[in-house]
N, C-alpha and C positions, 0 to 999 in steps of 0.2 A: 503112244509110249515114248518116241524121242523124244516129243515136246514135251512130256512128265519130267524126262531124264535131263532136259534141258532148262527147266525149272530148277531140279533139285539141285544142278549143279551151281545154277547163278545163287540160289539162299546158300550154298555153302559155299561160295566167292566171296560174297556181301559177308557172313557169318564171319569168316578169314580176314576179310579186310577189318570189320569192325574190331576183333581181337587186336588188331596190329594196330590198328588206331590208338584202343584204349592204352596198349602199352608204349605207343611212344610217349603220351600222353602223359602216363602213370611217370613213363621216365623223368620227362620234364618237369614233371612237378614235384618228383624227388630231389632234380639235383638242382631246382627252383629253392624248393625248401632248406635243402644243405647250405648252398650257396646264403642265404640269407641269416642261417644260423651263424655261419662260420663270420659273416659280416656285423650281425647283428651288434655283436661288445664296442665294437668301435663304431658304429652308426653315427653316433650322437657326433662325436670328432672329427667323421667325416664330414656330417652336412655343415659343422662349424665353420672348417675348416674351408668348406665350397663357398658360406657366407662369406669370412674373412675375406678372400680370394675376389668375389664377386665386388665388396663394397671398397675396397683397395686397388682394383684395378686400375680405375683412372690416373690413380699416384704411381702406379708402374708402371704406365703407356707414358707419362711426362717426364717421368726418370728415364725410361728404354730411349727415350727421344734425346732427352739433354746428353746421355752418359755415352750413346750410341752400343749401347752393352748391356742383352738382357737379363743375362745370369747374375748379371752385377746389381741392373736395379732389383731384378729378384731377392739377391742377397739383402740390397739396403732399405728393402720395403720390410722383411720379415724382420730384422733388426729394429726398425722406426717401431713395426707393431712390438715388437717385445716391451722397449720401454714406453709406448703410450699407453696402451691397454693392457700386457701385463702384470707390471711396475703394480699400478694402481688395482688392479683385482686380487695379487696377489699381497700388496698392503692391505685391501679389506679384508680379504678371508683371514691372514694371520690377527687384523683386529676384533674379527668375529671370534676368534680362538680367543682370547685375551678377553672382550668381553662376556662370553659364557663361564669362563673359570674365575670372572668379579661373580658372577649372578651366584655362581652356586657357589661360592663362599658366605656369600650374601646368604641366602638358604640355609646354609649348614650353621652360618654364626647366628641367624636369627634377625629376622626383617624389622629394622627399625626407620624413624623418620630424627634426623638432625635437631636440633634446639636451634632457635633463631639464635642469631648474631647480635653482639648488644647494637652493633651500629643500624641496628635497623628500629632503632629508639628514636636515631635523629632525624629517621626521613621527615620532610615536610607535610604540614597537612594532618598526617593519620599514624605520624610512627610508631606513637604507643598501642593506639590499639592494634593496629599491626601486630606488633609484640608480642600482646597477648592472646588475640585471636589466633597465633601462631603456637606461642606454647599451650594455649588451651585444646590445639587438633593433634599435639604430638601424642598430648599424655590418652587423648582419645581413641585416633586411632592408631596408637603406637598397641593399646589393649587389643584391638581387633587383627592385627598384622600377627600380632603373637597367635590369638589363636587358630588362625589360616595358614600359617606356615607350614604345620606339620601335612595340610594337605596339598600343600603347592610342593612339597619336598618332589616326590615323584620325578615332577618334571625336568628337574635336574638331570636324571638320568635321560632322557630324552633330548634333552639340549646340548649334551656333549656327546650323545652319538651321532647328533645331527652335525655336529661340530665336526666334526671327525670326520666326516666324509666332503668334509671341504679341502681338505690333504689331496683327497683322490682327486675331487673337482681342478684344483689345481694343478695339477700333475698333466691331465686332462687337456687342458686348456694351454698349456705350454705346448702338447706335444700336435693341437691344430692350428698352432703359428707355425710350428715347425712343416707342417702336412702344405700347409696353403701357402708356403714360401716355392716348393716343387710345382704348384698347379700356376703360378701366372704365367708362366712361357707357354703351357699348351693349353692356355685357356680357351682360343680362340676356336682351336680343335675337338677340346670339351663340347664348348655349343652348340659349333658348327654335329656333333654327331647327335647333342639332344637333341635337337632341334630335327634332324632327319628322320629321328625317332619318335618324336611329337605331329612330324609330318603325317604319318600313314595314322597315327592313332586322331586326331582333331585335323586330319585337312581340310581343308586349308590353311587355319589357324595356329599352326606346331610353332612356326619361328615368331608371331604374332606374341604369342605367350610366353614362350622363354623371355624374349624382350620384354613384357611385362613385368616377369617374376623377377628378372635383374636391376631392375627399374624399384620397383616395392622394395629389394631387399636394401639397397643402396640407402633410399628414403628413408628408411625406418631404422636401417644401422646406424646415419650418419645423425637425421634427428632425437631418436628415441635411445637409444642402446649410447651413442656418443655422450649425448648432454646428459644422460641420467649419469653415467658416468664419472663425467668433468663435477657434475654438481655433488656429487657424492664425496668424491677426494678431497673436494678445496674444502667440505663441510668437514671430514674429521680432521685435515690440519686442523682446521679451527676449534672441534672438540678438545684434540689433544694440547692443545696450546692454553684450552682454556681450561684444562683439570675437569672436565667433564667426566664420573663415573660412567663406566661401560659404555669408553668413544666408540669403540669397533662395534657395538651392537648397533647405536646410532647412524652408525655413518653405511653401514649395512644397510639397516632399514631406510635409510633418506635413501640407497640405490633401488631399493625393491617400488617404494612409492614415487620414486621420477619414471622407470621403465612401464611401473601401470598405470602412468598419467595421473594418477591424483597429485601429483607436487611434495615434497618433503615440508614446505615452507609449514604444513600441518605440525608437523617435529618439531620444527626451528621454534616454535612461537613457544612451547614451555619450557624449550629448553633456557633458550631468552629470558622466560620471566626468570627461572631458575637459578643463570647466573646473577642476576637484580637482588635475589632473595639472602643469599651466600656468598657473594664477592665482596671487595670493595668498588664502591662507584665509576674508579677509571677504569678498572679490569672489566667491569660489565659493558661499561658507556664503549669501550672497543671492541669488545667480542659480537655487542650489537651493532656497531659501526661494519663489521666483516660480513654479520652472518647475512642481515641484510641482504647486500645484493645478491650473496650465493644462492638465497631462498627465490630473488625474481631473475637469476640467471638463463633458466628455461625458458621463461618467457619471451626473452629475446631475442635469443642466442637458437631458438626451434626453428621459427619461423625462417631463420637466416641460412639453416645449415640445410633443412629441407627444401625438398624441389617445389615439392607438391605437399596441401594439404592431405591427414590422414584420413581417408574412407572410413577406415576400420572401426566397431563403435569401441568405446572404452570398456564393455565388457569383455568382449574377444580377446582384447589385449591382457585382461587382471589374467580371466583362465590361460592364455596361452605362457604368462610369465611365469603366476604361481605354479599352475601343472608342470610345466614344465622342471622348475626349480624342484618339483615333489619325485617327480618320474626320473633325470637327467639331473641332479645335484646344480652347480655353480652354471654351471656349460646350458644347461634344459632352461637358467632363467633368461638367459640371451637368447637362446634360441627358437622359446615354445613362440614368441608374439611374433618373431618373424616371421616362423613359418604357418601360425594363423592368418597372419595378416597377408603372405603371398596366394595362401589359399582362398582365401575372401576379396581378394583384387580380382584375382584370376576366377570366380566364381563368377562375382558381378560383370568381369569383361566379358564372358561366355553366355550370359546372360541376356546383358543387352546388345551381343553382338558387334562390340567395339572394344578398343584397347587407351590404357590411356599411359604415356611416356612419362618420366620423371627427366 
C-alpha cells in the first residue's frame, strides 16, 4: 500500500507539473502572439529600416571616423538617404499618380491611336509607304480600340486604388529613414545580441550567418535595389523632357523590370521607336542619344557596385519583388527580393556547410 500511495502521488506531481508546463507555455505563446500583433502594422518599416541601416553602415563608420561624432554622422547619413533615395521614390510614386490619372482619362475619353506626321513622308527609303501603312492601322485598329474600351473601363478603377496606396507607401518609407537614422549607433549592439541568439538556435553557426545575411543584404541593396533605382530616374528625366505620355507609368515600370533583372532597355526600345515616329528628327536623334546609355547603365555600373555575383535565380528575385510590391505596397517591392535572396544565401550556406562574404 505505501508504494500504491507512492505512485499515486508521483502521477499527481507529474499530472501538476504538466498543467504548469502547459500554462507557462499557453502564457508565452499568448503574449508571443500579442507582441507580434501589436508589431505586426509596422513590420514591413521596420525590417526596411534594419535593411537601410545594414546597407549604409559602412558610409557611417567612414563619416563616425572622419567627423569623430557619431550622432552627427548619424544625422548626415539619414539626410544623404532622404535625398538619394527618397527624392527619387518619392518622384516616381507622384509620377505613377500622374500617369494613372493620363490612363484613365485616356479610358474615359476613349482609346485612340495618333495620325502620322506628314514629316514622315520625307523619311528616306520607305516614307510614303510608312505613311500609309500608318494611317491604314489607325483607321484599323482605332475600330478595334473602340470596341475594347468599354471592357478595359474597369480597370481604371483598380489602377487608381492601387495608386492611392502609393501615398501610404510613401509616408512609409519616409518614416524608415527616419527609424534607420536612430539604429547606426547601436548597431553594433543589434548584432552583437542577434548573433548570441542565432548562437544557441544554429551553434555554431549564429554569428557565421548574420555576417552572411549583412553581406547579401549590402550586395543586393547596393547592386540591385541601387542601380534599378539610378536607372529608373535618369529614364523619366528623359521621358519627361521628351513629352512622353504616362512618364511616371514608364519610369515606374523601368524600376519594377531593373529590381527583377530583366532590364528596362525592353521599354526603352518602343519607346525610342516612338519618339522616331512623332517627333521631329533632332528631338528624337537626342532622346536616343540619352536613353541609350541609361538602357545599358546596369550593365556596368552592377557588376562595379556589387561585391559578389548573384546566387539567387531570377525567379526568386520576380516573386520576391512582385509579392512583395502585392503584400507591402512601394516598401514590399524593395524589400520582398532582399529578403528572398537573404533567405536563399543563408539556405545554401547551411546547406553546404560554408558561408560565403561580400
Amino acid at each position: 500500500m505505501p508504494i500504491e500511495s507512492d505512485r499515486q502521488e508521483e502521477r499527481t506531481a507529474l499530472r501538476a507539473e504538466g498543467v504548469d508546463i502547459a500554462i507557462r507555455v499557453g502564457l508565452l505563446g499568448l503574449l508571443a502572439y500579442w507582441s507580434f500583433a501589436i508589431v505586426a502594422p509596422f513590420l514591413t518599416i521596420l525590417v526596411w529600416s534594419a535593411i537601410l541601416t545594414v546597407a549604409l553602415y559602412p558610409v557611417f563608420r567612414w563619416l563616425e571616423h572622419w567627423l569623430d561624432n557619431e550622432k552627427l554622422a548619424a544625422a548626415l547619413v539619414t539626410l544623404l538617404c532622404m535625398f538619394v533615395i527618397l527624392a527619387p521614390v518619392v518622384w516616381l510614386g507622384f509620377g505613377l499618380l500622374n500617369g494613372v490619372d493620363f490612363v484613365a482619362e485616356k479610358f474615359e475619353s476613349g482609346l485612340s491611336i495618333p495620325l502620322p506626321p506628314e514629316s514622315v513622308k520625307q523619311w528616306p527609303i520607305a516614307g510614303k509607304q510608312i505613311y500609309q501603312f500608318w494611317l491604314r492601322s489607325v483607321t484599323d485598329i482605332g475600330a478595334q480600340l473602340a470596341a475594347l474600351a468599354p471592357v478595359l473601363k474597369p480597370m481604371v478603377g483598380w489602377l487608381l486604388k492601387a495608386a492611392s496606396n502609393v501615398l501610404v507607401g510613401l509616408l512609409e518609407f519616409l518614416l524608415s529613414i527616419v527609424i534607420s537614422g536612430f539604429l547606426f549607433c547601436p548597431g553594433p549592439k543589434l548584432v552583437d545580441f542577434i548573433a548570441q541568439i542565432l548562437e544557441r538556435v544554429l551553434k555554431p553557426r549564429g554569428t557565421e550567418m548574420v555576417q552572411l545575411a549583412g553581406a547579401t543584404i549590402r550586395n543586393v541593396s547596393r547592386g540591385i535595389i541601387g542601380v534599378a533605382l539610378l536607372q529608373s530616374f535618369l529614364a523619366g528625366i528623359g521621358f519627361l523632357v521628351a513629352g512622353v505620355p504616362g512618364a511616371g507609368i514608364f519610369a515606374f515600370a523601368s524600376l519594377v523590370l531593373g529590381i527583377i533583372q530583366i532590364g528596362p532597355a525592353v521599354l526603352f526600345l518602343p519607346i525610342i521607336i516612338w519618339s522616331w515616329l512623332t517627333q521631329e528628327t533632332a528631338h528624337a536623334l537626342l532622346f536616343t542619344i540619352y536613353m541609350v546609355p541609361v538602357g545599358l547603365i546596369d550593365n556596368f555600373l552592377r557588376p562595379i557596385v556589387m561585391a559578389r555575383g548573384l546566387s539567387a535565380p531570377m525567379l526568386l528575385i520576380i516573386i520576391g519583388a512582385i509579392g512583395g510590391m502585392i503584400a507591402h505596397g512601394v516598401i514590399g517591392l524593395f524589400v520582398g527580393s532582399i529578403i528572398l535572396s537573404v533567405a536563399w544565401e543563408l539556405g545554401l550556406a547551411w546547406m553546404h556547410g560554408e558561408g560565403s562574404a561580400a
